[in-house]
C-alpha positions as CSV (number, residue, x, y, z in Angstrom):
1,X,-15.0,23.0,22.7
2,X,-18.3,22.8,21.0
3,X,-21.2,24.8,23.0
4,X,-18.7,26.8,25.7
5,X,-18.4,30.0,23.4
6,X,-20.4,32.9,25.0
7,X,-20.8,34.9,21.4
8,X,-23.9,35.4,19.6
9,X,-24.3,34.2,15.9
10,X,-24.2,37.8,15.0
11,X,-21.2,38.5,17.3
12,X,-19.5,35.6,16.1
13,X,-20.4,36.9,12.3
14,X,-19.3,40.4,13.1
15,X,-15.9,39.2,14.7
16,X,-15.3,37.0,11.3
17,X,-16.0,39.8,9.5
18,X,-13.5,42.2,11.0
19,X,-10.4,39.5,10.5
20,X,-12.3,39.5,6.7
21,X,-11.8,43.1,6.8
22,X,-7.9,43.1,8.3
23,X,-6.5,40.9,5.7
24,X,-8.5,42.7,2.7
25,X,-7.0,45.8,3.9
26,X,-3.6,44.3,4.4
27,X,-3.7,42.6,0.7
28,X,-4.5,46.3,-0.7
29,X,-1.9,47.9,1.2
30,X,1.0,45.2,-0.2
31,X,0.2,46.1,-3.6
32,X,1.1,49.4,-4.5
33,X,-0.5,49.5,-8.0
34,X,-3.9,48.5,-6.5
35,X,-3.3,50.9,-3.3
36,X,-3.2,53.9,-6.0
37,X,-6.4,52.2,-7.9
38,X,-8.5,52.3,-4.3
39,X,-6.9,55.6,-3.2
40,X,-8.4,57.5,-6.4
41,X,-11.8,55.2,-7.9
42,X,-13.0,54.3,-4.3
43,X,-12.9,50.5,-3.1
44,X,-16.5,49.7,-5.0
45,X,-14.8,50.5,-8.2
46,X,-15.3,48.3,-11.2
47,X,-18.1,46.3,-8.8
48,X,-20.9,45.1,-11.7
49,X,-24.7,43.5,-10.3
50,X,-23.4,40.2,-10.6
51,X,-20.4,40.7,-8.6
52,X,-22.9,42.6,-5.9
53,X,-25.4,39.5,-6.5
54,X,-22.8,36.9,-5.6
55,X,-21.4,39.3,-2.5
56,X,-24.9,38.8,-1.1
57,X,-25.5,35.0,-1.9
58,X,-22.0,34.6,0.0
59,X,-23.0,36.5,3.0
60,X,-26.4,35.2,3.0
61,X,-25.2,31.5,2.5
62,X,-22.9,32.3,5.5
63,X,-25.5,33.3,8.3
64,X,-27.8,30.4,7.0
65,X,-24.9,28.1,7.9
66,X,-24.4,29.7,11.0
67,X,-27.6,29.3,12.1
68,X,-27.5,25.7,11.1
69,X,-24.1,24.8,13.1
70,X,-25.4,26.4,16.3
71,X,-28.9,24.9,16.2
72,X,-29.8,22.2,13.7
73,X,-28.6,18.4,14.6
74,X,-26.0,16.3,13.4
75,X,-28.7,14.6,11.7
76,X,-30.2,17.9,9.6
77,X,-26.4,18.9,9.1
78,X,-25.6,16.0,7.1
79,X,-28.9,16.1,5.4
80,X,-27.8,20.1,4.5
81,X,-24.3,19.1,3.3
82,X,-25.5,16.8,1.5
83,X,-28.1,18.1,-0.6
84,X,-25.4,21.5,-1.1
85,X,-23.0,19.0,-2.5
86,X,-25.9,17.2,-4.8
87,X,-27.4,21.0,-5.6
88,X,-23.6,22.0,-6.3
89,X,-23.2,19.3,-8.8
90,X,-26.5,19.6,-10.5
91,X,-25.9,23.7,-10.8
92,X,-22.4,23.2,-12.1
93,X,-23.8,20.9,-14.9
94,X,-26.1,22.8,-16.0
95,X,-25.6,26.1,-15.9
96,X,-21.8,26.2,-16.1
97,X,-21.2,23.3,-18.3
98,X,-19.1,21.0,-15.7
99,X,-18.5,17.8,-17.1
100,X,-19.8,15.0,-14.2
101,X,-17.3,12.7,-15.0
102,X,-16.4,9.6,-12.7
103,X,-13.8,11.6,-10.6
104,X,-16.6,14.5,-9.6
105,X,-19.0,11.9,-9.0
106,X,-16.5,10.0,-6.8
107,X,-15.9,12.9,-5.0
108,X,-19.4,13.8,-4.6
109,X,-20.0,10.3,-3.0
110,X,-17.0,10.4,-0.7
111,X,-17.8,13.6,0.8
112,X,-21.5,12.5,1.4
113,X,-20.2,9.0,2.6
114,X,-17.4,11.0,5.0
115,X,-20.5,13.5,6.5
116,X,-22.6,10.2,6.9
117,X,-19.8,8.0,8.8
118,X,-18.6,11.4,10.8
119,X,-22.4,11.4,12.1
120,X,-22.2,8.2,13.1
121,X,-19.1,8.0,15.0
122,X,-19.6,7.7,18.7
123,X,-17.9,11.0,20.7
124,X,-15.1,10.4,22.6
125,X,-15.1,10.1,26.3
């Protein structure tokens, strides 16, 4: 399945975003209270710079990993994953106050330990 998709990056991105957009739309639309909200503030309503800030960091952090699935190896993918999950860790500490007890450590290890033996596991035939 890998490789035999004929789509861009960007068309790819565009086409996630549109199924992004459907379900967004649909959510608004089941809730009648929020609907009204929408219909009179506009849909940016009550958006602050952090919440624009984080929107962008999403969507940015999103292409990079595009860009990483359709051309980096399996060998730079499980370096990436595994440095998010240790940069994850360390940013949760410290700037959220995350406790890094044994359980998140654990965690951490298994999913770096599952990336590492997924990478090593011959493909079938």
């Amino acid at each position: 399945m890998k490789g035999k998709s004929k789509l861009s990056v960007w068309q790819r991105n565009v086409l996630l975003g549109l199924y992004s957009t459907v379900l967004g739309l649909g959510a608004i639309a089941c809730m009648p209270e929020q609907r009204h909200i929408v219909a009179e503030k506009g849909f940016f309503h009550g958006y602050t710079l952090v919440t624009c800030i984080s929107i962008s960091i999403q969507g940015g952090g999103g292409l990079i990993i595009g860009f990483v699935m359709k051309y980096a190896t399996v060998i730079l993918k499980d370096i990436a994953t595994s440095l998010s999950i240790v940069f994850s860790c360390t940013f949760s500490a410290l700037f959220f106050d995350q406790h890094l007890g044994a359980p998140f450590i654990t965690g951490a290890c298994m999913v770096v330990v599952a990336a590492w033996a997924f990478s090593m596991a011959k493909p079938p035939k």
